[in-house]
N, C-alpha and C positions, 0 to 999 in steps of 0.2 A: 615452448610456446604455450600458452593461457591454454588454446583452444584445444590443442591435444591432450593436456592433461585433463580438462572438464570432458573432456572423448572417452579418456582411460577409465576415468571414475566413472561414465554411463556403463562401459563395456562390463565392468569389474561388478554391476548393480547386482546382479541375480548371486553372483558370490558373497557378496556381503549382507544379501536381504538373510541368506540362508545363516551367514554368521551373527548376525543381529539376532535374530530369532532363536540360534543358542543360547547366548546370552542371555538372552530375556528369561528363558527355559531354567535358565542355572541361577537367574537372582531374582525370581519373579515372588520370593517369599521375604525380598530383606526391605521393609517397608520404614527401618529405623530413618531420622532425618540425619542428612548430612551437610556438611557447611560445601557454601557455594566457590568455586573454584577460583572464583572472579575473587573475592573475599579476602584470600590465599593468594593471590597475585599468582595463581597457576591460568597464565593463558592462554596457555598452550592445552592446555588439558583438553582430552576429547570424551572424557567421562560425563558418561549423561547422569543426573540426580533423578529429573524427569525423562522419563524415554519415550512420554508420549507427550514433548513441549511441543509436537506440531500441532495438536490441539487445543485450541486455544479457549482462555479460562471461562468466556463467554457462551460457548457450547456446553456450560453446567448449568446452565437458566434452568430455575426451575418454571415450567407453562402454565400453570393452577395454581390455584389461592386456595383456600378450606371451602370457597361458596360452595363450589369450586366452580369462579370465575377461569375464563381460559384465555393465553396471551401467545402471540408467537411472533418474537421477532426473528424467530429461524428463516423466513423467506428470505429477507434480505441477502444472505450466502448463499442457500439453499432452492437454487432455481432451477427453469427450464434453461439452460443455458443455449446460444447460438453458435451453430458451428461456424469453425471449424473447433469451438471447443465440446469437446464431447463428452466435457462431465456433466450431464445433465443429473443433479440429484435431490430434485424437490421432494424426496421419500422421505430423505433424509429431517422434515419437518419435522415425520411421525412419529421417530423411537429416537432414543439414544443407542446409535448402532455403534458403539464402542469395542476395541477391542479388551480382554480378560484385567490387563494393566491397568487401563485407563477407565475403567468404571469406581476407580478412587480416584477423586481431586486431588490433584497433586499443585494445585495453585495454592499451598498453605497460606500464602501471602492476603487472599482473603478472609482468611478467619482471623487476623489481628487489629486487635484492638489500637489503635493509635491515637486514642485521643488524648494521651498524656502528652506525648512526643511531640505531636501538630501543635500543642496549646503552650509547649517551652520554644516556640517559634515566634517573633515579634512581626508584627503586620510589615514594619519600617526593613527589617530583618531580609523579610522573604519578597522584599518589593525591590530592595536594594539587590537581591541575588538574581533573580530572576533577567533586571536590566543590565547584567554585566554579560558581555559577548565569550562567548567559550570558543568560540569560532576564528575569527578574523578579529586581528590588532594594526588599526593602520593599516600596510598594504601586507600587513604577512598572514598568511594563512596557517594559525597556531599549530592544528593538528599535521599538516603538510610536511612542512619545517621539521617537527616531532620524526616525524618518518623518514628524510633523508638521509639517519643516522638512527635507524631503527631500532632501538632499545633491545636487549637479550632475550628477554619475556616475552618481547613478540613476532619473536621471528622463527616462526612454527618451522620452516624448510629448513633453518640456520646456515640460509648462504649468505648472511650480511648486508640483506638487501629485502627491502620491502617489495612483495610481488602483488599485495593485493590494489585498491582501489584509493589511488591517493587524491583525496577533493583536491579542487581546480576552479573552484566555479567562488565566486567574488561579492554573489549576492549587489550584483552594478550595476542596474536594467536599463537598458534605453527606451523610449516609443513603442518598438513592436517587441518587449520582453525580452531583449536578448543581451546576456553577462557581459560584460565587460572585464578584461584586466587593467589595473592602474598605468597601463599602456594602452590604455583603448582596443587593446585587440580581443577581436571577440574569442570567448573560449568553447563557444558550443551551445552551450547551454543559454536554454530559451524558456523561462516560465509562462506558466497559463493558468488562467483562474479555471476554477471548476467546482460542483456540486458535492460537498464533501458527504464521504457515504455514511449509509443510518447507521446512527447510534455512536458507536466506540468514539471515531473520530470527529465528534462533535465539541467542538470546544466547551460547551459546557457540561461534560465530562472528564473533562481533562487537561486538555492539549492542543495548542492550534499548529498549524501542518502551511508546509506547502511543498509541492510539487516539480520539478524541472525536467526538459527532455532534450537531449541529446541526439542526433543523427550520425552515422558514419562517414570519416574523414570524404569519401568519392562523391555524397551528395551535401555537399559542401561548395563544389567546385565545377567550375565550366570544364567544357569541352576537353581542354588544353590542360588544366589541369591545377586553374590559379583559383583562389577562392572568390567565391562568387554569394555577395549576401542575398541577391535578389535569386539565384539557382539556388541558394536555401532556402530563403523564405517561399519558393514554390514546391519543391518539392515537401516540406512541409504541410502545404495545402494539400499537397497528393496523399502524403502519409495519413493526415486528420481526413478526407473524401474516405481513402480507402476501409481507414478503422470504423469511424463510424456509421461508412456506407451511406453514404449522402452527398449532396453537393455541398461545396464550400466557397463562400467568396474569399476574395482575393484581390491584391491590386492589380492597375489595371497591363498586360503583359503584352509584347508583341512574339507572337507565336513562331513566326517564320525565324526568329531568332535559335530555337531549341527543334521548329521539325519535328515538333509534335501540335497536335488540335487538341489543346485541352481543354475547351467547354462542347469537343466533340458534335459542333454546330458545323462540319461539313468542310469547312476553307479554315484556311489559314491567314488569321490576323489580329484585332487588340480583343484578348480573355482577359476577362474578371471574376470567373468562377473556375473551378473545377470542377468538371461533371462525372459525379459516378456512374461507371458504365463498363462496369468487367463482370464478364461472365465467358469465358476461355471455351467453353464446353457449347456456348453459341459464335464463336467467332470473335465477342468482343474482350477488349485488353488495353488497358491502362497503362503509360509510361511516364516513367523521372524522366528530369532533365538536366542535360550537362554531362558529365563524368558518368553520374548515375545511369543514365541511362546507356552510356557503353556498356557498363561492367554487367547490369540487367540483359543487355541481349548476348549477354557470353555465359548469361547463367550464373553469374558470380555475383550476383545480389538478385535482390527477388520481391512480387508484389504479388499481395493476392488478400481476397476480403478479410478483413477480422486479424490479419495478422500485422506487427512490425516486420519493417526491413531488419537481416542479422545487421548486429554491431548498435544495434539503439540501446541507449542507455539510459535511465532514471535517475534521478539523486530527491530523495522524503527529506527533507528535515521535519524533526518533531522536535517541539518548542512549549515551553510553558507560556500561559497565560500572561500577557504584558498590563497591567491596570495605569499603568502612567494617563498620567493628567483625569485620573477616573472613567477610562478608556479601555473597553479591551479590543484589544490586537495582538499579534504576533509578537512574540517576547523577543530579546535578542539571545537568550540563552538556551543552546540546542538541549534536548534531552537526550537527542539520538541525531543520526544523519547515517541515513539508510541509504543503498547503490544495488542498483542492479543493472543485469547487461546481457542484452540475445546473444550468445556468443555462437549460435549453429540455426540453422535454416531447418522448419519439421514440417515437409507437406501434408495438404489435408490429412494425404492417406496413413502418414508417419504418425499424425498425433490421430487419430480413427486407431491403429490398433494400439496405440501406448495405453487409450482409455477401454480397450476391450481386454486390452493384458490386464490391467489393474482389476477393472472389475471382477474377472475369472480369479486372479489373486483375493480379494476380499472375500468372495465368494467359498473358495475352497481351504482359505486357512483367514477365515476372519480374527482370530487370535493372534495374529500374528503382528506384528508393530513395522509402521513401516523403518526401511532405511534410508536416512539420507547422505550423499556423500559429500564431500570438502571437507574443510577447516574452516580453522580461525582468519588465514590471512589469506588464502584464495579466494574465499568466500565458500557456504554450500550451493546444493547443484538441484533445480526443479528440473524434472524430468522433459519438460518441455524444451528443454534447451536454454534456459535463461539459470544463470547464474548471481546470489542475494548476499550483499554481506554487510555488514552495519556498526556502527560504531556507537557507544553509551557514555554518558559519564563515568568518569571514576569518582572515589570517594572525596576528592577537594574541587570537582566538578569541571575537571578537564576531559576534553573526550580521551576515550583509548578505544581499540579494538573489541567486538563483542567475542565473547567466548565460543565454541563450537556452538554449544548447547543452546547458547544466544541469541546466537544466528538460524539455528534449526527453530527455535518462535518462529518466524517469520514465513518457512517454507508452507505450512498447513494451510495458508489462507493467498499463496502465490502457486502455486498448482494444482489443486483438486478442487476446486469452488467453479458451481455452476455461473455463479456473478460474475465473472471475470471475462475480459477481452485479452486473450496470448498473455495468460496469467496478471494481467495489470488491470488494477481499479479505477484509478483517478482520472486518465487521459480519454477514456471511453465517456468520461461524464463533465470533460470540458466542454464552456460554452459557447453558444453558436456563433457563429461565424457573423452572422449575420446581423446580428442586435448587440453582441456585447460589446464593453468597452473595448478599445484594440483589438477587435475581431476575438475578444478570447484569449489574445495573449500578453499578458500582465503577470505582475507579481502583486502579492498582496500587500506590500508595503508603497504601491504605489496605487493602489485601489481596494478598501475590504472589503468584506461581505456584507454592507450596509447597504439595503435596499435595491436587491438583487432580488428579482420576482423566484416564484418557485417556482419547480421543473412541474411537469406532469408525466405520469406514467405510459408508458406504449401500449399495452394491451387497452388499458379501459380509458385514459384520457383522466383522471384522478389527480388531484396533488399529491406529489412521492411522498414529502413529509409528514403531511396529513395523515395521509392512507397508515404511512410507517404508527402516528400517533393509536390512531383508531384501531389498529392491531392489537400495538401491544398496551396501550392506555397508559402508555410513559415514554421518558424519550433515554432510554439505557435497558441494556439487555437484561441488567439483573434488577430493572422498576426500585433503584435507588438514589433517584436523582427526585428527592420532592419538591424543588422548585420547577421544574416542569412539569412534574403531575400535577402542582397547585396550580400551576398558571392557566394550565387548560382543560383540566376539568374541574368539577366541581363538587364539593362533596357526594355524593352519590356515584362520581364516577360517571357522567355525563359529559361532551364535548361544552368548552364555553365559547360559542358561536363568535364573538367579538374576536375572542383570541387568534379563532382560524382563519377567520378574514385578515385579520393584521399579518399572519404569516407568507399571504399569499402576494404580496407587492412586498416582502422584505424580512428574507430568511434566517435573518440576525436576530429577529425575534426570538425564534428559539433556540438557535445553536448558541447564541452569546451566553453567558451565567452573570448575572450578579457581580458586581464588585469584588461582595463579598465572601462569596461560595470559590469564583475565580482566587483567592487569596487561599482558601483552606487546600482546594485543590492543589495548588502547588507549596503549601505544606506537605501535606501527604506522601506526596511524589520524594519530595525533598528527604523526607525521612527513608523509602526507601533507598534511595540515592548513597545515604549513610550508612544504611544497612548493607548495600552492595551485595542487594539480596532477588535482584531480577528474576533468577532462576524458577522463583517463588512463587513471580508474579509483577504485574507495573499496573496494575488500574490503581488509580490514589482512590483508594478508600483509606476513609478514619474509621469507621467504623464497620464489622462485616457487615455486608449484606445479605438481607436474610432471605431472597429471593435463589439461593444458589443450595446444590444439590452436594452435598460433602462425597455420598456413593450413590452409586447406579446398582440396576441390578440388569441382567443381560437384559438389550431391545426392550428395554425401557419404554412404554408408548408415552409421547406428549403430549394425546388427545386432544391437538391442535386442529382449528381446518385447514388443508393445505393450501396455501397462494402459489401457484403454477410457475408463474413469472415476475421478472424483478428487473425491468428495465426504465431506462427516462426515455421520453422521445425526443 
């Protein structure tokens, strides 16, 4: 079973943190480059090149210019977080608290030069690649198929059988976001528009994205036990109430059906909201409906503020840029198609000491690198209980499996980040219920980011984007995006007032890029793609950026002011 082996690997953590830290002890002086595993078609390999790839290449910003102007888009990650997540580390603005390893860049991938490579790339060339699906042909799910007959090289357990996370989902959406297979049947998966977070994943940096979420098989289904789309689309509403702690419309329900008072108005009869209202430690407590709500009062699934129910799952795809018909949107060509899945239940009190362990751990041997456990085809393991695994191109831009090392990118910024809701970004910053198109649940190919008001901040009432601009006075970590520093300031380095109003009734503004810039960008990408050199690094630069710090030296200060908190309301 899945579940007990991601158990073995939690139990096994503290033996393996202390075998990682050997290692590191015995090769922490062989700094020669080594070719990428992926490269070698070794994918099975669990040799790290980078052994601190949970840090990601964005935490090398340099925060000063020679004025010495100061820039800090480290809030963004780096907040007061809300329990029950307990890494609160807005400190972390102030130094580069690195461990011994990792105060050299190991992103070599941004100090190359690529403007030969990008420029033997033809506009027709990368406009033509981009529009071909790597994903889904007709009704077959290319990479799915790939795996029913798992290739040698990726079947790290070698029982002949793929164990990790095989897509499923058809990209088919009806009315209220939800997948379809070429049999109509729905397969789980529900997308939802949302606020994409500052900077990295902003398309005109890179890559457009979208989102989908999953529930488990029991809130799916009535009472009895038969599937129920309207017992999912409420419990749903329960799940979105309870993360973001708010009420949530909803259509219109008769209560006495389910035996529960979900707008908690007293009687029992037609709800059209869900009302937040759990607080357990005064008496009050929030229930699913249907199956759900048996297996919740046996203990065997669970609700509580801020967290998913166990067994929720995610599916990222990340996507180049599409310019068809002089448009950008969503490309059909994945760059990645990333999964994740609560596979275990951690109350309050479980994740309150996992973040008082870790801390005493940093604390007492900050040198020390962390460990993370899995593979390549179980996936790796965040200590929260959710488990992350991802898939890349290969070199003729078919997906394959990510490499261990691959896969560990991703874990840095899915468990220890104060911005996070139960390690997940995107779903805490879908929109509301109340005003968006389909209550918020859509896919971007049936609605984009055209003329979508900005969010505002929860502490001060601020536009997010804005606030993000006036920070760091660019919209990229490492202030190498000068089409939006041209666009919204002005020589001098002044906001251009016109530009910030436009932002504010229609956030394509600034997350879209150019035609033209969206084409180099997915050169860039493309070349590393050929290089099958991720390991390295994936922000498409052509050219280094020169905002970025090659070494550290210990606690580094970044003579930032700190921003406290990093929330939308």
């Amino acid at each position: 079973m899945k579940k007990e082996y991601y158990s073995r690997l939690l139990t096994l953590g503290l033996v393996a943190v202390l075998a990682s830290f050997l290692f590191y002890s015995c090769s922490k002086g062989n700094k020669k480059p080594q070719k990428s595993p992926a490269a070698n078609n070794e994918l099975l390999s669990k040799q790290m090149v980078n052994q601190a790839a949970y840090i990601p290449s964005q935490c090398y910003t340099k925060t000063e210019d020679a004025t010495p102007n100061k820039y800090n888009p480290c809030y963004s990650c780096h907040t007061n977080s809300r329990d029950p997540n307990y890494m609160s580390d807005p400190e972390l603005q102030e130094s580069y608290a690195f461990p011994e390893y990792a105060r050299e860049n190991h992103w070599s991938n941004l100090f190359i030069d690529r403007t030969a490579k990008v420029n033997a790339i033809t506009d027709s060339d990368i406009t033509a690649y981009v529009e071909e699906n790597n994903y889904i042909s007709g009704n077959t799910l290319l990479l799915a198929e790939k795996l029913k007959n798992v290739p040698q090289g990726w079947d790290f357990d070698a029982d002949g059988k793929w164990s990790g996370y095989t897509p499923d989902c058809y990209y088919n959406f009806d009315t209220d976001g939800f997948d379809k297979d070429p049999s109509g049947n729905y397969t789980g998966w529900r997308a939802f528009g949302y606020y994409p977070f500052l900077g990295t994943f902003w398309p005109t940096n890179g890559s457009t994205d979208d989102v989908l979420i999953r529930l488990p098989e029991e809130m799916r289904k009535d009472a009895s036990g038969n599937f129920s789309l309207e017992v999912y689309k409420i419990n749903f509403a329960i799940v979105e109430s309870v993360v973001h702690r708010k009420d949530v419309i909803m259509d219109a329900v008769n209560e006495n059906v389910y035996g529960v008072d979900l707008d908690k108005n007293g009687s029992m009869g037609t709800a059209t909201l869900i009302k937040y209202d759990w607080a357990p430690t005064n008496g009050k407590y929030m229930y699913y409906v249907g199956l759900a709500k048996q297996k919740q009062n046996e203990d065997k699934l669970h609700l509580a503020a801020g967290l998913f129910p166990e067994g929720t799952e995610f599916l990222h795809s990340v996507r180049y840029i599409s310019t068809k018909d002089d448009t950008i949107s969503l490309a059909p060509r994945m760059k990645e198609l990333r999964y994740g899945k609560k596979y275990t239940w951690s109350t309050y009190a479980d994740l309150s000491q996992r973040a008082q362990a870790k801390a005493k751990e940093k604390f007492e041997n900050p040198d020390r690198l962390d460990y993370i456990g899995g593979d390549m085809e179980h996936g790796v393991i965040a200590g929260t209980g959710w488990v992350y695994q991802g898939f890349i191109e290969d070199k003729n831009g078919d997906l394959r499996p990510q490499t261990y090392e691959e896969n560990v990118f991703c874990i840095g910024c899915h468990s220890n980040l104060g911005a996070t809701t139960d390690t997940i970004f995107s779903f805490p910053r879908k929109f509301d219920s109340a005003s968006a198109f389909q209550k918020g649940w859509y896919h971007w190919s049936q609605k984009g980011l055209g003329n979508i008001p900005e969010a505002t901040r929860a502490s001060d009432g601020e536009y997010e984007y804005a606030y993000y601009l006036m920070q760091n006075k660019a919209g990229d970590e490492f202030r190498a995006n000068s089409e939006v520093i041209d666009k919204f300031f002005d020589g001098s380095g002044n906001p251009i007032a016109s530009e910030f109003t436009a932002l504010q009734t229609d956030i394509s503004h600034l997350l879209f890029p150019s035609i033209a810039r969206a084409r180099t960008l997915n050169k860039a990408y493309k070349v590393i793609v050929q290089d099958q050199s991720f390991i390295y690094g994936r922000d498409a630069t052509v050219t280094p950026p020169a905002n970025v710090h090659a070494t550290i030296t210990q606690d580094q200060p970044t003579n930032v002011t700190v921003v406290p908190e990093n929330r939308i309301q």
